[in-house]
Backbone as JSON, one array per atom type, in Angstrom:
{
  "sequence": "XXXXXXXXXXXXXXXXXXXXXXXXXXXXXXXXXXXXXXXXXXXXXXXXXXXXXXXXXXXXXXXXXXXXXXXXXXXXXXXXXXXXXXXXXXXXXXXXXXXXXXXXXXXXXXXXXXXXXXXXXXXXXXXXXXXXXXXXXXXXXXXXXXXXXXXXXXXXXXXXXXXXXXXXXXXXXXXXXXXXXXXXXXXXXXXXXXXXXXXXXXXXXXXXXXX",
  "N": [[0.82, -1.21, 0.0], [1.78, 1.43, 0.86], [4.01, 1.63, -0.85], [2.27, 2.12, -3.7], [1.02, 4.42, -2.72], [3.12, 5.92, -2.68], [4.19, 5.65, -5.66], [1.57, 6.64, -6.91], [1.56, 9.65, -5.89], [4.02, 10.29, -7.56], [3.15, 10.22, -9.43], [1.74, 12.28, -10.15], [3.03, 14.32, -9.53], [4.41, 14.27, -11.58], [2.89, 14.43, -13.34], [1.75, 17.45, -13.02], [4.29, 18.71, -13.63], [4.46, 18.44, -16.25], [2.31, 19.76, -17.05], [2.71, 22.48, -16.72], [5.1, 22.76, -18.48], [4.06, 22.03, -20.64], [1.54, 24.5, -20.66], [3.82, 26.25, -20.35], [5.16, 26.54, -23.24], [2.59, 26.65, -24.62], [2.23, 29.4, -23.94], [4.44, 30.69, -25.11], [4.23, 29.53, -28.24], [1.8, 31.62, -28.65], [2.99, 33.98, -28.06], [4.91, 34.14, -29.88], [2.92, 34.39, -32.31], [1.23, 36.56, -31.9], [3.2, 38.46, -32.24], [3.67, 38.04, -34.72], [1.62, 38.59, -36.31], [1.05, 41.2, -35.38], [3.38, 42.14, -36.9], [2.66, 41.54, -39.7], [0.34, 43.04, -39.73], [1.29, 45.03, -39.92], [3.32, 45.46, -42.12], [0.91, 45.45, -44.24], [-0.23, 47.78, -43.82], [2.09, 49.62, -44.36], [1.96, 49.19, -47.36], [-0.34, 49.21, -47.88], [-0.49, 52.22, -47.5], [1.62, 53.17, -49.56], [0.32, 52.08, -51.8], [-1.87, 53.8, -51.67], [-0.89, 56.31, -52.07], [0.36, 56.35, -54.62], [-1.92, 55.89, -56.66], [-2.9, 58.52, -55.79], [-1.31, 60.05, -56.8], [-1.28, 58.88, -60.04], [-4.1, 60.06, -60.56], [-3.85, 62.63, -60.19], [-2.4, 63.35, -61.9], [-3.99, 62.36, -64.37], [-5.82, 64.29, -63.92], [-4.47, 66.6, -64.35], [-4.36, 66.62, -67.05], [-6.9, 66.57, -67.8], [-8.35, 68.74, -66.84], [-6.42, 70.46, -67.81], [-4.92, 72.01, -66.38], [-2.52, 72.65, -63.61], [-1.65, 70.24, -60.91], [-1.31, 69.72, -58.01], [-0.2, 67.81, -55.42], [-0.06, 68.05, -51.95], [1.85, 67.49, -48.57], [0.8, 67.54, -46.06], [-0.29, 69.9, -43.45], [0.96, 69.3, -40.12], [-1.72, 70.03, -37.34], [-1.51, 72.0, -34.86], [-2.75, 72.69, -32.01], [-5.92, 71.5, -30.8], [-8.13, 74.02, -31.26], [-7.16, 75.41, -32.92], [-8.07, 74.08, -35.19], [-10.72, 73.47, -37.47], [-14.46, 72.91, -36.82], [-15.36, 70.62, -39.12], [-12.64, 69.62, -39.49], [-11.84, 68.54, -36.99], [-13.88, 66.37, -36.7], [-13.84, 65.16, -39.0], [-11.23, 64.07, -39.47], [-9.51, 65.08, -41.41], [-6.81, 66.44, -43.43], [-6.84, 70.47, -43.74], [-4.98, 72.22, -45.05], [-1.68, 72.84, -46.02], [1.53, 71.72, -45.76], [4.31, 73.81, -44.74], [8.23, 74.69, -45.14], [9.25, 74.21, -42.21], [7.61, 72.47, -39.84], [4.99, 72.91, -37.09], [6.06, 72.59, -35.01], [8.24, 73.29, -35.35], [10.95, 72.19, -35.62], [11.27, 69.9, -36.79], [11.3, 68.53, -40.23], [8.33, 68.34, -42.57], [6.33, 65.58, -43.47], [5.32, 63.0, -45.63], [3.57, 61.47, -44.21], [2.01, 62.4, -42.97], [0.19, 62.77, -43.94], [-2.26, 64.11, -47.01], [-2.5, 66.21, -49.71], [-4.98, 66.96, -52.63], [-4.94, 69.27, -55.19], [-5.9, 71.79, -57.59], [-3.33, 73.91, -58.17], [-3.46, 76.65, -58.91], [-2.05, 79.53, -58.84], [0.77, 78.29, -59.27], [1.85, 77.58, -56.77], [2.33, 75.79, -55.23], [1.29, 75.36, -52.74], [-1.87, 75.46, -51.07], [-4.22, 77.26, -51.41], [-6.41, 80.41, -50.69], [-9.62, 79.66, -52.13], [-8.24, 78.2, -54.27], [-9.2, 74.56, -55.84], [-9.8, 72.25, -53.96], [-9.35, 68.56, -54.68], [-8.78, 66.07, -53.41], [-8.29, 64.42, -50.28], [-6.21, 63.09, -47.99], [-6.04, 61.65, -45.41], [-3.76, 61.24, -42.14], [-1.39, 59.03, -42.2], [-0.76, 55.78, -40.17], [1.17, 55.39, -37.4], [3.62, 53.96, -37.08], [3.61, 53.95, -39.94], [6.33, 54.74, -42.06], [6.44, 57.89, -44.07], [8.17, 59.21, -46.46], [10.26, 61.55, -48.85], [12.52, 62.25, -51.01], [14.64, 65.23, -52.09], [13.57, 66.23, -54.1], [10.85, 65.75, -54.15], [9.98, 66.19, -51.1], [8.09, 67.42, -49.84], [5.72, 68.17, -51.75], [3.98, 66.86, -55.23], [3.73, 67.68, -58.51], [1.78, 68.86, -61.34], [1.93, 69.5, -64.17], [0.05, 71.16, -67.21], [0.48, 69.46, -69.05], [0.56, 66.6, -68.47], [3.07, 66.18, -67.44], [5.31, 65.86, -64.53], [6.06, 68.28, -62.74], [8.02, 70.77, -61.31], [8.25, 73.82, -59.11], [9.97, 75.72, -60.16], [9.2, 74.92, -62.97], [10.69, 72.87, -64.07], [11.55, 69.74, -64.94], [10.46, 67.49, -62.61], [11.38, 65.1, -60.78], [11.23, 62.08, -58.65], [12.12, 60.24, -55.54], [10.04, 58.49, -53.25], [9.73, 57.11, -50.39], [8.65, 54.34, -48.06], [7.87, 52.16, -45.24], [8.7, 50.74, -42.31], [8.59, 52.33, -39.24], [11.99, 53.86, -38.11], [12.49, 50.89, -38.08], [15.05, 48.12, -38.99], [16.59, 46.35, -41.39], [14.15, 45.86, -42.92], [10.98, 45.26, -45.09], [10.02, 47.06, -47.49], [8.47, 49.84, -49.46], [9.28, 51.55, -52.84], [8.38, 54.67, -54.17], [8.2, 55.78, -57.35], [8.8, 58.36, -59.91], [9.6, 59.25, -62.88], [11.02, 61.17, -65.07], [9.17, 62.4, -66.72], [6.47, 62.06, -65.08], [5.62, 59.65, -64.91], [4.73, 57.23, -62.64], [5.73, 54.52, -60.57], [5.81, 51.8, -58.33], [7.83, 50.09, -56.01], [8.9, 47.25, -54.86], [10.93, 46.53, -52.1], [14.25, 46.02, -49.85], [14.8, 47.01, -47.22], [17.76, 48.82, -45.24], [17.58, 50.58, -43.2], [15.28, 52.48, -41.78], [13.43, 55.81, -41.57]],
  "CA": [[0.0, 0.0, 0.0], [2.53, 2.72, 0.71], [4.03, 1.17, -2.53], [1.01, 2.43, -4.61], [0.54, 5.44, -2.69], [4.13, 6.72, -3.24], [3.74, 5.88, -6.77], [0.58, 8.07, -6.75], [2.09, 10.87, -5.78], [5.0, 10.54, -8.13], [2.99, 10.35, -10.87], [0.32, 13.26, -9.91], [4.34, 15.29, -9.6], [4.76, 14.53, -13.17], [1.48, 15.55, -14.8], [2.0, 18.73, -12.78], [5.4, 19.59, -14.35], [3.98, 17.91, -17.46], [1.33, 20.48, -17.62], [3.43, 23.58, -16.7], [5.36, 22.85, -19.29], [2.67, 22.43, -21.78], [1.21, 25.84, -20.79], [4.91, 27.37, -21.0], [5.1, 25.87, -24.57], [1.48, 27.58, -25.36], [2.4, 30.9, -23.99], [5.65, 31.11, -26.65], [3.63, 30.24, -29.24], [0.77, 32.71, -28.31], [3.85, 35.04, -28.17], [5.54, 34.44, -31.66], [1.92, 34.3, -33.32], [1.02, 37.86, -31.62], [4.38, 39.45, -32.95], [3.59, 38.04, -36.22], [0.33, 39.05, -36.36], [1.83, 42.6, -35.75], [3.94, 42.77, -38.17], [1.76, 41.32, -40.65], [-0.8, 44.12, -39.73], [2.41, 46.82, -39.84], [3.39, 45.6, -43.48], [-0.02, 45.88, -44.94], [-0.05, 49.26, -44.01], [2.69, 50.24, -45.28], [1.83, 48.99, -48.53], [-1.59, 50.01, -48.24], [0.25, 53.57, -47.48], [2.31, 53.32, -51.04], [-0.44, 52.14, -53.33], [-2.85, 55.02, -51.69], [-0.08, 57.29, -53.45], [0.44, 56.16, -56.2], [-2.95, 56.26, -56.83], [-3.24, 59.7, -55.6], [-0.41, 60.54, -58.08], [-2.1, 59.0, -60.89], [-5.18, 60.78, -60.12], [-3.53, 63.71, -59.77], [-1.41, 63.4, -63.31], [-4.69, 62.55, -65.31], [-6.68, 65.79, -63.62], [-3.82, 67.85, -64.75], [-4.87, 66.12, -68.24], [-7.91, 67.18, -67.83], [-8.37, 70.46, -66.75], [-5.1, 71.45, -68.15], [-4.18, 72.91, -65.39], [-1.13, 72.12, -62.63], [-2.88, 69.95, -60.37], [-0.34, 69.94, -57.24], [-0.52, 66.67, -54.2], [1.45, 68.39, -51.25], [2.11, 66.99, -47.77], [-0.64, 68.05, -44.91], [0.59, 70.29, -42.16], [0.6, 69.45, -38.81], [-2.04, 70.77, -36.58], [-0.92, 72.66, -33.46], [-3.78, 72.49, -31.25], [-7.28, 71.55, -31.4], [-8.32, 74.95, -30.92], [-6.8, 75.87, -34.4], [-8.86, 73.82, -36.13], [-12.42, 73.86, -37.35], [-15.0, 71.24, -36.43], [-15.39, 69.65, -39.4], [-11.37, 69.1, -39.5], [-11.6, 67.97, -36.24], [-14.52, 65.05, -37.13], [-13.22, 64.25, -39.81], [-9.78, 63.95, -39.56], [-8.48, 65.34, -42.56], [-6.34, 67.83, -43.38], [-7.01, 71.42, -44.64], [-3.87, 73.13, -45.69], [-0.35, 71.96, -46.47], [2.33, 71.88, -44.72], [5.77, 74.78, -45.39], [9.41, 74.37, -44.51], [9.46, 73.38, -41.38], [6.14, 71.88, -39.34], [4.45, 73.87, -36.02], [7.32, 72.67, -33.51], [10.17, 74.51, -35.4], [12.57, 71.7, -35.68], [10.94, 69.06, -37.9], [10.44, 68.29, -41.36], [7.21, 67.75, -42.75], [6.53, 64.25, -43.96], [3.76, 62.49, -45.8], [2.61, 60.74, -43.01], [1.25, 63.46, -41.88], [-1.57, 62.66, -44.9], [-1.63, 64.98, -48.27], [-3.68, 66.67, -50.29], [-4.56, 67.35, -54.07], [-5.7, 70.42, -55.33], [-5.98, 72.75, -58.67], [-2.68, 75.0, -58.23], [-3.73, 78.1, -60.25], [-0.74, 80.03, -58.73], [1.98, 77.38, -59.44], [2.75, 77.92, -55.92], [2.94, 74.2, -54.74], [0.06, 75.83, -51.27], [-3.2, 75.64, -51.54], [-4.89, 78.82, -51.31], [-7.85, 79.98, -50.97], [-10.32, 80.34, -53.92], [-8.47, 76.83, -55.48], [-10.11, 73.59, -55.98], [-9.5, 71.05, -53.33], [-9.36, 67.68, -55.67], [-8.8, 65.16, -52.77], [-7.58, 64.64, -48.53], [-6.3, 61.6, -47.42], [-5.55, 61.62, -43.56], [-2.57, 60.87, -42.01], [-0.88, 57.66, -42.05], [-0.5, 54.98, -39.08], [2.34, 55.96, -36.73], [4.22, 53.22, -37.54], [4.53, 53.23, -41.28], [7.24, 56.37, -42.41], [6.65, 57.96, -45.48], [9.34, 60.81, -46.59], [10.15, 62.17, -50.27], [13.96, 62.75, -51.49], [14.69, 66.53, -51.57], [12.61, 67.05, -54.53], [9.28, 65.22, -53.82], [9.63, 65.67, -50.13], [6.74, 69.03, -49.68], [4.9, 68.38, -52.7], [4.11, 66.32, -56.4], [2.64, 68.57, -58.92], [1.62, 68.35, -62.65], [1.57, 70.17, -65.35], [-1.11, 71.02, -67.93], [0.64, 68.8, -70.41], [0.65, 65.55, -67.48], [4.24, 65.83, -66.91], [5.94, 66.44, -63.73], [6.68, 69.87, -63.01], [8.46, 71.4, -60.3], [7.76, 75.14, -59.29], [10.81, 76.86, -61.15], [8.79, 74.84, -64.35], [11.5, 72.28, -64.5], [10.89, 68.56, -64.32], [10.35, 66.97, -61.49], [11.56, 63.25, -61.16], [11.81, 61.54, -56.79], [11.6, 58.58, -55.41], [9.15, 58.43, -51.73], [9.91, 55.82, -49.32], [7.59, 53.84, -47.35], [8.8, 51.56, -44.35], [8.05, 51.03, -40.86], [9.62, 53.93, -38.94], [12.93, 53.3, -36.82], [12.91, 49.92, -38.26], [16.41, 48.14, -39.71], [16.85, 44.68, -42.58], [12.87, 45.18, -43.29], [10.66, 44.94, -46.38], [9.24, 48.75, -47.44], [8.02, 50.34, -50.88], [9.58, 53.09, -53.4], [7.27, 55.21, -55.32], [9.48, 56.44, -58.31], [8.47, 59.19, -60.48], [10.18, 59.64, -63.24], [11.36, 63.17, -65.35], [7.82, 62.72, -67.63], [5.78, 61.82, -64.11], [5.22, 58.57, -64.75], [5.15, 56.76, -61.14], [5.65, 53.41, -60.28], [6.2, 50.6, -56.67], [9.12, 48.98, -56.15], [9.16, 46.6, -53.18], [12.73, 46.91, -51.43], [14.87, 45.7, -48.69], [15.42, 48.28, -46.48], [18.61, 48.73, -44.06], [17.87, 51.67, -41.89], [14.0, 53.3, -41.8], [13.74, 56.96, -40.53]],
  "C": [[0.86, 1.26, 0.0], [3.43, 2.56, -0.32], [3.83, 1.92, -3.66], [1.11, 3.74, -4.18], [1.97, 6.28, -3.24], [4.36, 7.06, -4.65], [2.96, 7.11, -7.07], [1.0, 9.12, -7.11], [3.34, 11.54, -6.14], [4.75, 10.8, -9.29], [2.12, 11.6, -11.15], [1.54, 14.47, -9.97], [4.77, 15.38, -10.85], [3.93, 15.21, -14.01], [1.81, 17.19, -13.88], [3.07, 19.51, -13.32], [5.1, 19.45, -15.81], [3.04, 19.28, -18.64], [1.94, 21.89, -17.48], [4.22, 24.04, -17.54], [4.68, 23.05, -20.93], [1.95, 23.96, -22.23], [2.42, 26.51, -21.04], [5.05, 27.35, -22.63], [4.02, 26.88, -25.32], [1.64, 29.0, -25.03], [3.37, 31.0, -24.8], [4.98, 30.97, -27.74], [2.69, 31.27, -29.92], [1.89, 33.59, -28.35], [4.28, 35.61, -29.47], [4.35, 34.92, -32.6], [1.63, 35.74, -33.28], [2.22, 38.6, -32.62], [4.33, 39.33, -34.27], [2.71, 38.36, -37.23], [0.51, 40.62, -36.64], [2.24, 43.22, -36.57], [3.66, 42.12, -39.61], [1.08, 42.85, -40.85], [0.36, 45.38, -40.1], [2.75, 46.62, -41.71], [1.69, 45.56, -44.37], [-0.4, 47.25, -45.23], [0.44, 49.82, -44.37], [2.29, 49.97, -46.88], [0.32, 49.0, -49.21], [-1.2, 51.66, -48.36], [0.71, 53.8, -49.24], [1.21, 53.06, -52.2], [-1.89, 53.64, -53.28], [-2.48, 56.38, -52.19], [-0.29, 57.18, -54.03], [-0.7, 56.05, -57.29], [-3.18, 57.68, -57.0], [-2.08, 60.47, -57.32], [-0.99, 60.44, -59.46], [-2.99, 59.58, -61.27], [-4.29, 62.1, -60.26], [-2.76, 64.42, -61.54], [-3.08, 63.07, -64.39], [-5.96, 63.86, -64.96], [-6.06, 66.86, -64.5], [-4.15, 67.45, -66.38], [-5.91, 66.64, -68.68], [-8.49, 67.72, -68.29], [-7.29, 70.98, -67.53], [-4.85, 72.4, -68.01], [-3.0, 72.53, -64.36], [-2.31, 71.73, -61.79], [-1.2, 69.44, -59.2], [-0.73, 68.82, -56.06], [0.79, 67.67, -53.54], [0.95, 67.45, -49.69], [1.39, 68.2, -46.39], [0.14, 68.79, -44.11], [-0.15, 70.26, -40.61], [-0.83, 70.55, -37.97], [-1.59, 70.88, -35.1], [-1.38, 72.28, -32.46], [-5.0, 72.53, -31.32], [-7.75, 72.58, -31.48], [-8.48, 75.88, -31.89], [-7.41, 75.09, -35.76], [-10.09, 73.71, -36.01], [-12.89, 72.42, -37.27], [-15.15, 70.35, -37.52], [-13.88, 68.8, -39.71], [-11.24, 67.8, -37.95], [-12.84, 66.87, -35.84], [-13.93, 64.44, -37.98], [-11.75, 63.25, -40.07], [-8.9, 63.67, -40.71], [-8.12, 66.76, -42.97], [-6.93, 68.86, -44.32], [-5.99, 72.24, -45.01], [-2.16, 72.5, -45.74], [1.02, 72.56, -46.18], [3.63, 73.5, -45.93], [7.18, 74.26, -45.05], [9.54, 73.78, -43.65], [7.54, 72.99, -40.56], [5.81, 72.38, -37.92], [5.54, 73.95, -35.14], [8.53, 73.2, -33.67], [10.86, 73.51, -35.67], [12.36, 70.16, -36.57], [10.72, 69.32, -39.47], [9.29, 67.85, -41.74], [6.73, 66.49, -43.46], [5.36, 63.9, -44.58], [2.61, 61.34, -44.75], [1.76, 61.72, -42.53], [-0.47, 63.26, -42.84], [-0.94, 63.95, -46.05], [-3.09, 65.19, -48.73], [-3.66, 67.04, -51.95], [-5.76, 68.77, -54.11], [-5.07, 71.14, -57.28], [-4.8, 74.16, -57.97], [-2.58, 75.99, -59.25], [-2.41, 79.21, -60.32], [0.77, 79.45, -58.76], [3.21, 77.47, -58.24], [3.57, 76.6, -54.65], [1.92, 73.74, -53.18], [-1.2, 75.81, -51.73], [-4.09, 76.78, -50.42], [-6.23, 79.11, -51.55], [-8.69, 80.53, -52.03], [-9.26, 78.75, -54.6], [-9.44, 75.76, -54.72], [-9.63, 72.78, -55.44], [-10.22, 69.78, -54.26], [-9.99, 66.67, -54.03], [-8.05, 65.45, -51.24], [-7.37, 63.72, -48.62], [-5.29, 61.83, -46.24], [-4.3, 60.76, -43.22], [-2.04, 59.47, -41.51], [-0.34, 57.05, -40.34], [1.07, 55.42, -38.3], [3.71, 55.33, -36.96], [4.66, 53.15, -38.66], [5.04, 54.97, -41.56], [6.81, 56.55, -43.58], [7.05, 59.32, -45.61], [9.84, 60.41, -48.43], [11.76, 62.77, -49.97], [13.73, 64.43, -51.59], [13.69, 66.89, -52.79], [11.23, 66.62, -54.77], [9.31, 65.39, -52.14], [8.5, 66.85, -49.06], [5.84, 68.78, -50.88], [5.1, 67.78, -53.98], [3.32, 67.46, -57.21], [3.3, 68.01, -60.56], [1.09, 69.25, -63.8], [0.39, 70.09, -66.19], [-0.66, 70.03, -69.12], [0.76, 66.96, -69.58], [1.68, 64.97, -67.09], [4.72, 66.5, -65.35], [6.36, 67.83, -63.52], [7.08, 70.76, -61.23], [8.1, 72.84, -60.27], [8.75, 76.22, -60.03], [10.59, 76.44, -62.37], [9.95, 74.39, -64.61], [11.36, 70.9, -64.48], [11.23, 68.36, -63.36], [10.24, 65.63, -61.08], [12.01, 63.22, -59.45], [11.28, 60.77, -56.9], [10.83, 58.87, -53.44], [9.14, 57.15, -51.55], [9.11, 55.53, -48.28], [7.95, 52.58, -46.86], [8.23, 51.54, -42.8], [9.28, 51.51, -39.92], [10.48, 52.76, -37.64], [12.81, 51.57, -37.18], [14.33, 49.3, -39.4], [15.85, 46.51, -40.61], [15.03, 44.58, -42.32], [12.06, 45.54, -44.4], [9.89, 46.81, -46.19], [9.08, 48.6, -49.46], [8.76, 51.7, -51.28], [8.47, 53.41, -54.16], [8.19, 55.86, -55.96], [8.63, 57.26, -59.25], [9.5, 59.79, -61.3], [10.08, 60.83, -63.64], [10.05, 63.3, -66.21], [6.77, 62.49, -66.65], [5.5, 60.82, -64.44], [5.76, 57.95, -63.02], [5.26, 55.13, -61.2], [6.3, 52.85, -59.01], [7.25, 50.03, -57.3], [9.09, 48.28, -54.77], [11.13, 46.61, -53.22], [12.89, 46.28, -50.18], [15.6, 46.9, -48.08], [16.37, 48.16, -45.17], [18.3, 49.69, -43.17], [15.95, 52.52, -42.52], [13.98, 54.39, -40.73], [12.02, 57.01, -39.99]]
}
């Protein structure tokens, strides 16, 4: 009898580590699946981010077709404080005016994350002013995915009345905009390339260093 019972209670010591282990086992994979889940959900965005360009670009290059007029996508500007904007900016959550040099806090650049906008530039000034024709808004991108413009796409795309590229000194205008998940290193992102006649096109990429 004390035989059996020691048994017992050697074997009732095993399923207990048995099962501790089991659950440690299911919390790692509940771990890896979460993180992968993550960054599943983080690359869709980005690459929902890049084709909602390149869209916009398109769009933006057959308006100027159009109308044949400059039809200008620039990069949203920051708002300051709720206070400074009007209510339907602040339901909706999309921008009304486009960003300048630097962005409200003084010491940033302005980025397309911030969201962008298209519009009918009548003054070929690259701002949208008032009295033009707001085309399109699209609100500002997930915190996570970066999207920034080489020095001469990185404030504004715009388009001539003939549906080429056109910078504001009326010179072409050919950049590439990068799309990436911010502060990340060795991970998958998108170029949007625009060449010197505005044609645009994706490039998936391996990216070493995301700002």
């Amino acid at each position: 009898m004390r035989f059996k019972k020691e048994m017992t209670q050697l074997q009732l010591g095993q399923s207990l580590i048995e099962t501790l282990f089991v659950l440690m086992v299911i919390a790692l994979m509940c771990g890896i699946a979460a993180s992968s889940m993550r960054s599943m959900q983080t690359n869709i965005q980005i690459q929902t981010a890049a084709q909602d360009m390149l869209n916009d670009v398109l769009t933006a290059r057959t308006e100027a077709l159009r109308r044949e007029k400059r039809i200008t996508l620039c990069v949203a500007a920051l708002v300051s404080s709720p206070s400074s904007v009007s209510i339907e900016e602040n339901v909706s959550g999309l921008p009304r005016q486009c960003a300048v040099a630097l962005s409200h806090s003084g010491n940033a650049l302005p980025t397309w994350q911030q969201g962008w906008m298209m519009f009918v530039d009548d003054n070929n000034n690259g701002i949208l002013d008032e009295g033009e024709v707001l085309l399109q808004r699209h609100p500002s991108l997930p915190m996570l995915v970066s999207a920034t413009g080489n020095a001469t796409v990185n404030r504004y795309i715009s388009f001539g009345a003939n549906g080429r590229s056109l910078a504001l000194n009326g010179g072409f205008q050919a950049g590439t905009l990068t799309f990436c998940e911010r502060l990340k290193s060795s991970n998958e992102g998108w170029l949007l390339i625009i060449n010197a006649i505005g044609r645009p096109r994706l490039e998936k990429t391996q990216m070493t260093n995301c700002i």
